[in-house]
DOLUMGU-460840 format. One record per residue (C-alpha): x, y, z; residue in one letter. Coordinates in steps of 0.001 Angstrom, whole numbers, padded with zeros to 6 digits, always signed. Each point is the difference from the previous one (the first is absolute). Example, Ala and Ser with C-alpha at 12.3 -4.5 7.8 and 13.67 -1.06 7.14 Angstrom:
# residues 2
+012300-004500+007800a
+001370+003440-000660s
//
This chain:
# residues 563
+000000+000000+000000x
+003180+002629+000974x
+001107-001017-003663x
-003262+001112-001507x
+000249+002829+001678x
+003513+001233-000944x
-001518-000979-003732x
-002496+002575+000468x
+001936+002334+001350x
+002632-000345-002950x
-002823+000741-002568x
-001799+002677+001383x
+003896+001780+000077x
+000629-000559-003549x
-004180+001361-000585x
+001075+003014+001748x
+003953+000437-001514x
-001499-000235-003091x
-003095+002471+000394x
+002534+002433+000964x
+002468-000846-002531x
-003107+000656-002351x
+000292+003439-001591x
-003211+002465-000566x
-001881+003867-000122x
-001977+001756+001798x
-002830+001396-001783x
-002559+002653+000806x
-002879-001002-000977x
-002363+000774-002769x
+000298+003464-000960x
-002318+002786+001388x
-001649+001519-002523x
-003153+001474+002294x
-000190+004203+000433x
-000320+000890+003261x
-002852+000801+001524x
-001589+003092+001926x
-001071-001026+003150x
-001477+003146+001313x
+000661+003754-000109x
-000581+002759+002282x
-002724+001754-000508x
-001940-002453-002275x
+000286-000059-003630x
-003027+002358-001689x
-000468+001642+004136x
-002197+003501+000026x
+000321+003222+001515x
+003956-000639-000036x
+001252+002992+001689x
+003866-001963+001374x
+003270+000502-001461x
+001370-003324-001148x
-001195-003611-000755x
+001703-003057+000631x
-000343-003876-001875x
+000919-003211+001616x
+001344-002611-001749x
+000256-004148+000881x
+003561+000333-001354x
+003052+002277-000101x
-000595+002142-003230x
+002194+002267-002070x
-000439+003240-001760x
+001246-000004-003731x
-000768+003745-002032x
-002370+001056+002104x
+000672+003404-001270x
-000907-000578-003245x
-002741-003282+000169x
-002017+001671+003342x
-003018+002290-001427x
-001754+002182+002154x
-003395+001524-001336x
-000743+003264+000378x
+003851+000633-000168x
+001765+001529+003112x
+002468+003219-000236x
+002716-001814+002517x
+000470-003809-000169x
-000975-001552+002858x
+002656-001634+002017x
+000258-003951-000408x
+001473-002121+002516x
+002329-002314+000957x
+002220-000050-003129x
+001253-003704+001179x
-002025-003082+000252x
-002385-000082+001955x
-003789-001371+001016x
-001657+003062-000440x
-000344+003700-001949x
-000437+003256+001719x
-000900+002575-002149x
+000171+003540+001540x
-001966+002790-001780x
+001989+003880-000180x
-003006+001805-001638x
-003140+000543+001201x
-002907-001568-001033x
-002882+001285-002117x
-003336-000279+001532x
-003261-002167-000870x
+002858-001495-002727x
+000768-003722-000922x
+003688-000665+000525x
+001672-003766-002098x
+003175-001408-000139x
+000831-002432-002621x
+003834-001549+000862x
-000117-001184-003364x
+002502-003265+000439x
+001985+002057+002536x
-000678-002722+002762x
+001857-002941-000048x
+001538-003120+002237x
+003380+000465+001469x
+001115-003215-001017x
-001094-001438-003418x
-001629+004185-001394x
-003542-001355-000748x
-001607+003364-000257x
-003199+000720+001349x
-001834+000911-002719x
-002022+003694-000103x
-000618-000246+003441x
-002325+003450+000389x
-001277+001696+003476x
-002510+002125+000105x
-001873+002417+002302x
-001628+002924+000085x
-000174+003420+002231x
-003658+000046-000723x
-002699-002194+001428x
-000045-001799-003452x
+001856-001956-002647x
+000373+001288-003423x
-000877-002543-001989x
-000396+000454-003845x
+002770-000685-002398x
+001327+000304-003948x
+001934-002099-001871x
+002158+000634-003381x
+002531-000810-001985x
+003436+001688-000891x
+001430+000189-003586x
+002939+001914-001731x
-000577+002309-002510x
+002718-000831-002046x
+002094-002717+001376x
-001379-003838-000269x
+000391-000599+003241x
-001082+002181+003350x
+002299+000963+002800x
+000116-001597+003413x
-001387+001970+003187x
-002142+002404-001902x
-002083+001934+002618x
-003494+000615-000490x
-001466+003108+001471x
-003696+001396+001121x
-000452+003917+000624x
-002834+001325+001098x
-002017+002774-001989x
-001593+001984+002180x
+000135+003689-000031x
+003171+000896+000142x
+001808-002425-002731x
+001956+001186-002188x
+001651-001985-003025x
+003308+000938+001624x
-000453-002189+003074x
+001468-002840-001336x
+003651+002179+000004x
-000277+001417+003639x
-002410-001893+002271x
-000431-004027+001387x
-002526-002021-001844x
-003144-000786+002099x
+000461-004148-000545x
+002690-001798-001301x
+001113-003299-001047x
+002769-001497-002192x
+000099-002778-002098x
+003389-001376+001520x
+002883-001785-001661x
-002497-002820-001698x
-003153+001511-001450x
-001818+002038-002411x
-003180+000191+001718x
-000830+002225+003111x
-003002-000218+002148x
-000720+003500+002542x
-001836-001083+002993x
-001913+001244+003334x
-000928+003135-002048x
-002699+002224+000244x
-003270+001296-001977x
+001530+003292-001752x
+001088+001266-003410x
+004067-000442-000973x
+003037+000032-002006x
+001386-002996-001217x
+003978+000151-000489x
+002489-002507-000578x
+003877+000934+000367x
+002975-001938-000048x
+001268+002198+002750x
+004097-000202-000337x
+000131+002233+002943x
-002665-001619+002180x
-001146+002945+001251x
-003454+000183-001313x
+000257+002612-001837x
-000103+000244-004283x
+003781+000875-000910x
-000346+000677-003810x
+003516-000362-000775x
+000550-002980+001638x
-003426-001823+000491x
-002445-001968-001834x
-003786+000703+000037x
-003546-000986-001128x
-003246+001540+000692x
-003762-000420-001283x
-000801+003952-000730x
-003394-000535+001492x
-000698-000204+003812x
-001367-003275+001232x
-002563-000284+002352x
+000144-002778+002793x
-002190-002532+000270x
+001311-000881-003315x
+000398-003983-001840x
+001243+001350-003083x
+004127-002166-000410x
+001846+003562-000618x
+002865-000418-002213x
+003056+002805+000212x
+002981+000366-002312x
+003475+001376+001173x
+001582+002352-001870x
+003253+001859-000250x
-001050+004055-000610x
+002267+002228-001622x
+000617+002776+001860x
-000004+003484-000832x
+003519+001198-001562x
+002328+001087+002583x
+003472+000952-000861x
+003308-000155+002438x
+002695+002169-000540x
+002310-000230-002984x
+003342-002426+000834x
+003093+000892-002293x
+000651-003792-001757x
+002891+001320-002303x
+001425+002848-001517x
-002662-000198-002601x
-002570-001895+002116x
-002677+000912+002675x
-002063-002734+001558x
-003780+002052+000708x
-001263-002822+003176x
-003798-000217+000418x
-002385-001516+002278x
-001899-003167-001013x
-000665-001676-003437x
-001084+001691-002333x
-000945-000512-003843x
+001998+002608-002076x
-000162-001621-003572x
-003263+001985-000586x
+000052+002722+002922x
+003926+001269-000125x
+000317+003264+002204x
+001712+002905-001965x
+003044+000509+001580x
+002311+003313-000673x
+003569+000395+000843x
+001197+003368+000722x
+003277+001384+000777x
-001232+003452+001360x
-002569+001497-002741x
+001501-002119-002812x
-001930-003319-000734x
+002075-002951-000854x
-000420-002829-002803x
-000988-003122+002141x
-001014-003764-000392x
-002408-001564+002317x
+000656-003481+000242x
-001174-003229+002637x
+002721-000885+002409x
-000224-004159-000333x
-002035-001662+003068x
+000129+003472+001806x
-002311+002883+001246x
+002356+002187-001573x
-000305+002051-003473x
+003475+000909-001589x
+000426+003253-001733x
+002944+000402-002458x
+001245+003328-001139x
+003416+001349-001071x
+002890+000437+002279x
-000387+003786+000970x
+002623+002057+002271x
-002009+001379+002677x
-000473-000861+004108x
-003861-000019+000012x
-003176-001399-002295x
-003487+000236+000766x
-002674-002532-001405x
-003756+001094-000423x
-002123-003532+000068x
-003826+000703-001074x
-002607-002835-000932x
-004034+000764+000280x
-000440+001502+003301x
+003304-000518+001091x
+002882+002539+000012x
+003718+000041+002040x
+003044+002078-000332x
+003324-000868+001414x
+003388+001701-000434x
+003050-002355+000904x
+003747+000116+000016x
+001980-001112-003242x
+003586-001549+000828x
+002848-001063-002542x
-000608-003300-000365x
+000999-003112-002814x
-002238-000449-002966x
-002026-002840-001219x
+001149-001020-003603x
-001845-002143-002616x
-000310-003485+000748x
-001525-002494-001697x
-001444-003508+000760x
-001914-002709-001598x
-002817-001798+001809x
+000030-003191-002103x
+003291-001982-000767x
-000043-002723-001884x
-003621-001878-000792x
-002845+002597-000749x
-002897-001408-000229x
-003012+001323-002560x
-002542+001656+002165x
+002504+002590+001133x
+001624+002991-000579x
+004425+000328-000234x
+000487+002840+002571x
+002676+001952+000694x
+000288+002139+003345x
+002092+003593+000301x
+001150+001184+003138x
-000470+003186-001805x
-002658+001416-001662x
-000290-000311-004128x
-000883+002584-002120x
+000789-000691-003614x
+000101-003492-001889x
+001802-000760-003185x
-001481-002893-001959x
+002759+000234-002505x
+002104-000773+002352x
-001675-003560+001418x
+000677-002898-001326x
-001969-003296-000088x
+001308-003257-001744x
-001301-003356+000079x
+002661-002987-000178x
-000082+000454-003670x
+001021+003085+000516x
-003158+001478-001676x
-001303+003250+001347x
-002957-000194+002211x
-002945+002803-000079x
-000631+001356+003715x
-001698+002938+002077x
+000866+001825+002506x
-001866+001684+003134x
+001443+002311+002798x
-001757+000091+003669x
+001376+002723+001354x
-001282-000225+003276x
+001214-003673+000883x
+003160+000900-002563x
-000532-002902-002288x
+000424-000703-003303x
-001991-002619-001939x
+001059-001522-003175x
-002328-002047-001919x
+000435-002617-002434x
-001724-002926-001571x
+001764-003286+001519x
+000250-003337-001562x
+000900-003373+001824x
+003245-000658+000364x
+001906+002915-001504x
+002740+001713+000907x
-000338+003742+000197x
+003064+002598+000480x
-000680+003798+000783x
+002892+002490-000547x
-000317+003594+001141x
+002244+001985-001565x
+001681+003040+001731x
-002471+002916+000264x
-003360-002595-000157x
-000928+001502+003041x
+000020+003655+001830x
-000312+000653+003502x
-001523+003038+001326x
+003805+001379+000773x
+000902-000433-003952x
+001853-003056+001028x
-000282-003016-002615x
+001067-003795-000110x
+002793-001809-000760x
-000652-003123-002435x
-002395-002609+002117x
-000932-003240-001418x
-002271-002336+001550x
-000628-004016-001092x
-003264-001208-000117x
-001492-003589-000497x
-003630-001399-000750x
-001614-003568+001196x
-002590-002177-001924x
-003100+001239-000228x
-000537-003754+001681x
+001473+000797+002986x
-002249+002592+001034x
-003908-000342+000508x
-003317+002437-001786x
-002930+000605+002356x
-003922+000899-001275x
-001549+001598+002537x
-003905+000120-000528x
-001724+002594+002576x
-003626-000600+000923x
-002531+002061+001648x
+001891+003268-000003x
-002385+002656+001891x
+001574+003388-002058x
+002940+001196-002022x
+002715+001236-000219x
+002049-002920+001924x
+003554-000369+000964x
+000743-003831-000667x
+003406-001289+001450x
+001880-003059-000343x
+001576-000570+003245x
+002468-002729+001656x
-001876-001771+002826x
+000881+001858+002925x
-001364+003119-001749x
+003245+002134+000512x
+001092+000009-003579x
-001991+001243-003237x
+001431-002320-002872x
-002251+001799-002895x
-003168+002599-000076x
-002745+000758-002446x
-002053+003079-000062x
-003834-000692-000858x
-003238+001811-000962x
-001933-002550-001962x
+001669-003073-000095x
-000259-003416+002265x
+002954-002356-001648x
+003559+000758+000218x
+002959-001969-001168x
+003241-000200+002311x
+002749-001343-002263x
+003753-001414+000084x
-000328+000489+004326x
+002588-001717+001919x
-001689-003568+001743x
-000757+000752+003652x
-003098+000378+002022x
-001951+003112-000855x
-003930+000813+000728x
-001565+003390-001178x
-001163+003081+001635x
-002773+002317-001633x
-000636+003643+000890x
-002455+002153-000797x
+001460+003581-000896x
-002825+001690+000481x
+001856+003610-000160x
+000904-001301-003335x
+003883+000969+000783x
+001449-003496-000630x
+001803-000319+003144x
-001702-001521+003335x
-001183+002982+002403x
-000271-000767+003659x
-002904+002038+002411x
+000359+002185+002198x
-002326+000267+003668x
-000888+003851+000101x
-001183+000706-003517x
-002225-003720+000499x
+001727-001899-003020x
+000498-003336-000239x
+003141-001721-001760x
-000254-000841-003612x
-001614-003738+000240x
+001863-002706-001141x
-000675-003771-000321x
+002590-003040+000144x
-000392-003218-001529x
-000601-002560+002612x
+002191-002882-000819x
+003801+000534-001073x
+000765-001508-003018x
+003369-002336-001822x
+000852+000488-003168x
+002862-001731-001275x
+002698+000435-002929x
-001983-000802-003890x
-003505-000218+001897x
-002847+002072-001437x
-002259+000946+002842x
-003120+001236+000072x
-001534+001765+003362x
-003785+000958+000707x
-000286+002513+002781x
-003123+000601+000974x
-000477+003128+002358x
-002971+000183+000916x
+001725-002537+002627x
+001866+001709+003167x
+003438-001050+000435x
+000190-001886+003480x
+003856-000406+001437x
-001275-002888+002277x
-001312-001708-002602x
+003069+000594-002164x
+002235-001652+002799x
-002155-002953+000494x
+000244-000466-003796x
+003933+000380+000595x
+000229-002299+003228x
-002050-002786-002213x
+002590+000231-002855x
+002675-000545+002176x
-001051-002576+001559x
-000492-001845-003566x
+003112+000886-000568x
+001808-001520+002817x
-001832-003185-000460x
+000464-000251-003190x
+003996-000199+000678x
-000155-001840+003192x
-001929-002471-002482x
+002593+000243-002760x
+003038-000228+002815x
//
């Protein structure tokens, strides 16, 4: 029996030797994926006759605040943020208010996704309290939705504003005073929904608020607005669409660029192919020769004029209503000289233009003195065009597939506005198939007036690849285009200027509308395409994605399949 024992013994020793020899990991568990959860807050959520200072929610677990400045909406806005505590975890939020509150008023605070767990950042999502320092709720609500004007796609956290019209409104409140309700449609949504709002007549503004300070900022801010008041109750689904005004001309004082050169900064963007200001250069009564040309990507005109010995200039800006004078300091300084550069290099392909650039303006252009050969060195017919304002020039020629072109300009081809002229430039040029590029029909359906704008545009919508001008016609042909994804935006110039024209809030216009084609489109190298758009139908981004999301999904299978 002592023998069976020590066998016992023995094994259960090697059991345990070996369950320890054994290696392994701890885990943690599943995951949690669960928000927390408000347990209770002090006074209740939607309390009455509030007349305290602060409010505080419990949690059942240690939470986090993530943005809070920019996700936490309080409706009707307050002048001084109220004071939001502790900044470290923690199981519950004090909020401490600085202004005082307005009476018989419903008060809500949306924290947007600003509430989260401390461990695994499950948000709590649009948690909103509510109370009021009446003896009732506010309960009525709108809803809407938020597009862009121009761009295919809307801007995040676009706030969406009710003022009350009463009698002393004025159009102007929107620069100066606090909406009466706010809310914001986040970093997520197009929609917006105003609650806990009551009976009246108001307003309805959207901004995308790049200062957050509630206020309309036209040289910085977005905005849409319905020009007539709504009344509340109201179940109409309000749409608004954010646009980009141009503001009212502003100059800044002349900068000295060159010896020959003056930058003239101004506020804002503005549209100067049709509306340049007359500028005039003086050097005391005497009024100089000038060019007016765009600085590239700036806010900046430049204005050339010839080198003149004197210490002082003064420049006389004047457009519609608008009129400035300011005398400046000349200094010594180096000259710009003519310089010029070629935009394509090697393959041109046959929807566009050969441009040259000048870093100084031209004024005179000798065609005797161009040359264009093909590879069999037979002379090639061509145009010319000068934009003086961007300082381009185009030269146009009929282009075969695959040919070899070579330009020559000869000395004195070009003049610059200083009498200075070119040395010999020669530039080498090739053509593709015809094969490897794609033709597009577009067929338009359903359009509700003319004249339209219609634009062939890559898919994000930052890049016009070709235009047409209508007043009559529905079918357009887009050929020899590089393969890529395009789709196709329509405007309606209604001003009949041929260029889009954005609103503007105080004179109650609305920007020029346009329409996008839904779905992006492929076109690929010797395809003809043909394209229906139809636009009587309202482009939808969401709808656009999902059509996106589903395509790449395909697409993945289809080589996970083939892998």
């Amino acid at each position: 029996m002592l023998k069976n024992n020590f066998r016992y013994i023995s094994l259960l020793l090697v059991f345990l030797m070996l369950s320890c020899a054994k290696r392994g990991s701890i885990t943690g568990g599943l995951k949690d994926t669960l928000a927390p959860v408000l347990k209770y807050s002090s006074p209740k959520n939607f309390t009455t006759n509030f007349t305290g200072k602060e409010i505080t929610l419990t949690f059942d677990e240690y939470i986090k605040l993530k943005n809070v400045n920019k996700q936490l909406i309080i409706s009707p806005p307050m002048k001084q943020e109220p004071i939001i505590t502790p900044s470290n975890a923690s199981k519950f939020i004090n909020i401490k208010f600085r202004d005082a509150l307005q009476p018989n008023t419903t008060y809500s605070l949306n924290f947007g996704q600003s509430i989260t767990d401390n461990n695994e950042g499950n948000p709590y999502n649009q948690l909103k309290y509510v109370f009021s320092t009446g003896s009732y709720i506010d309960s009525l609500s709108i809803n809407g939705t938020i597009k862009d004007a121009y761009e295919k796609n809307v801007d995040n956290f676009v706030s969406v504003m009710l003022y009350e019209v009463n009698d002393t409104f004025k159009d102007s409140v929107i620069y100066k005073q606090n909406p009466r309700y706010i809310t914001n449609t986040l970093d997520s949504l197009r929609t917006f929904k105003l609650e806990n709002l009551k009976a009246g007549k108001y307003l309805l503004v959207a901004l995308k608020d790049k200062g957050n300070n509630n206020k309309f900022n036209p040289k910085e801010d977005k905005i849409g607005f319905l020009k007539n008041y709504i009344t509340i109750p109201n179940d109409t689904v309000f749409e608004l669409e954010l646009f980009k005004e141009t503001v009212p001309l502003k100059a800044l004082k002349p900068i000295q660029a060159s010896g020959n050169r003056l930058y003239l900064p101004y506020d804002g963007k503005q549209n100067f192919k049709n509306k340049k200001p007359k500028i005039v250069l003086k050097n005391k009564s005497e009024i100089l020769e000038t060019i007016v040309t765009q600085f590239p990507k700036k806010d900046s005109l430049q204005v050339w004029y010839k080198p003149i010995k004197t210490d002082s200039l003064s420049m006389e800006i004047e457009r519609e209503n608008y009129k400035k004078k300011f005398t400046f300091k000349i200094k010594d300084q180096k000259k710009d000289t003519l310089n010029i550069k070629a935009v394509q290099s090697g393959t041109i392909n046959f929807i566009e233009r050969f441009t040259l650039e000048t870093e100084t303006p031209l004024v005179k252009f000798d065609k005797s003195k161009i040359k264009l050969i093909n590879k069999d060195s037979v002379a090639v017919d061509f145009t010319t065009e000068y934009d003086e304002f961007d300082q381009k020039l185009y030269v146009d020629f009929k282009r075969e597939p695959l040919e070899k072109y070579n330009f020559t300009f000869f000395p004195g081809a070009l003049t610059d506005f200083y009498e200075k002229t070119n040395d010999t430039l020669s530039y080498k040029l090739t053509t593709k198939e015809y094969e490897d590029y794609a033709n597009l029909k577009l067929n338009l359906r359903n359009v509700k007036r003319f004249p339209i704008i219609v634009e062939l545009i890559n898919k994000k919508g930052d890049k016009i690849i070709a235009t047409e001008y209508s007043e009559s016609k529905t079918n357009f042909e887009f050929n020899h285009i590089e393969p890529d994804s395009f789709s196709i935006r329509v405007i309606y110039d209604d001003n009949k200027n041929k260029i889009y024209d954005t609103g503007n809030y105080l004179e109650k216009q609305y920007p020029e509308e346009i329409n996008y084609l839904q779905e992006a489109f492929d076109v690929r190298s010797n395809w003809d395409w043909s394209q229906d758009f139809d636009l009587s139908i309202q482009y939808n981004p969401e709808l656009e994605k999902k059509v996106d999301d589903k395509k790449k999904k395909e697409e993945a299978k289809k080589k996970k399949t083939a892998f």
